[in-house]
C-alpha positions as CSV (number, residue, x, y, z in Angstrom):
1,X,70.3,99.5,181.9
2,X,72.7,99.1,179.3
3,X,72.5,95.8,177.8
4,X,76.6,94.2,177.5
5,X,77.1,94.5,173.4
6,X,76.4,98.4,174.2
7,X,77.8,98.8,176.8
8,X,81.1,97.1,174.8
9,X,80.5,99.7,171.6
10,X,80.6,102.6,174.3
11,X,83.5,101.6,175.9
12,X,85.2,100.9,172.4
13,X,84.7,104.1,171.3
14,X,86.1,105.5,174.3
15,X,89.1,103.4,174.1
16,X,89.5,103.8,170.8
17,X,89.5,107.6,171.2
18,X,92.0,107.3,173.8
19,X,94.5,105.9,171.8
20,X,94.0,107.9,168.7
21,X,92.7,111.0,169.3
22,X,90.6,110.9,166.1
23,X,88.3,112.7,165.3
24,X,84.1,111.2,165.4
25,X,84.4,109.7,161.9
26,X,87.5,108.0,161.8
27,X,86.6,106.9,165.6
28,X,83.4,105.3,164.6
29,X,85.2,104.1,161.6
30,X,87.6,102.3,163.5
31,X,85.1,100.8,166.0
32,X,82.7,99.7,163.2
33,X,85.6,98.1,161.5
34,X,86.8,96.2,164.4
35,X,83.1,95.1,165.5
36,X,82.3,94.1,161.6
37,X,79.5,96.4,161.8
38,X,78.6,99.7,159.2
39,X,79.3,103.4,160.6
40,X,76.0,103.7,159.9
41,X,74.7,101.2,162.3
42,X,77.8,102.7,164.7
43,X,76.2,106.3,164.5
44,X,72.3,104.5,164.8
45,X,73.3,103.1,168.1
46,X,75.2,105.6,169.6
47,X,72.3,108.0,169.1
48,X,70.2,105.4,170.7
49,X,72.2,104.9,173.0
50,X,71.8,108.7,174.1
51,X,68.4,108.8,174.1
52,X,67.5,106.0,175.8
53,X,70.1,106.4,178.5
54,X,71.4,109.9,178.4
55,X,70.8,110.6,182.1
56,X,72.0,107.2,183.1
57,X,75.6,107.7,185.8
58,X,77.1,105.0,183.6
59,X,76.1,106.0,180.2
60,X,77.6,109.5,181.5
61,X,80.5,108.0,182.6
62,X,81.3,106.3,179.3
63,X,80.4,109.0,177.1
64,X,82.5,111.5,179.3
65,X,85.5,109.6,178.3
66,X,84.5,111.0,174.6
67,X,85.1,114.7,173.4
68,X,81.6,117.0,174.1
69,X,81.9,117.8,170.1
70,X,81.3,114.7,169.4
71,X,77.3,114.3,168.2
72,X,76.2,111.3,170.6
């Protein structure tokens, strides 16, 4: 299970996408910015993220929300 400040990065990048329909660097640079975290560290959790929980329904459900060309 998705621990909450994860879960929150997730949904932020999905919201974020939403309303700008960026593409994945200026996404995650917006959601880094507004989380006072690096891209970098953006980009190291997403991919976590996917591997940890890539065949979780919610993880799914979240990452649906993002464009498949996007890397994680």
């Amino acid at each position: 299970m998705m621990n909450d400040r994860d879960r929150e990065l997730l949904t932020g990048m999905g919201n974020c996408y939403e309303a700008c329909h960026e593409d994945f660097e200026s996404t995650v640079g917006m959601v880094s910015s507004s989380r006072r975290r690096t891209s970098d560290e953006v980009k190291q959790t997403l991919a976590r993220l996917r591997m940890e929980f890539g065949r979780d329904p919610e993880y799914q459900a979240l990452r649906g929300r993002l464009p498949a060309e996007f890397p994680f």
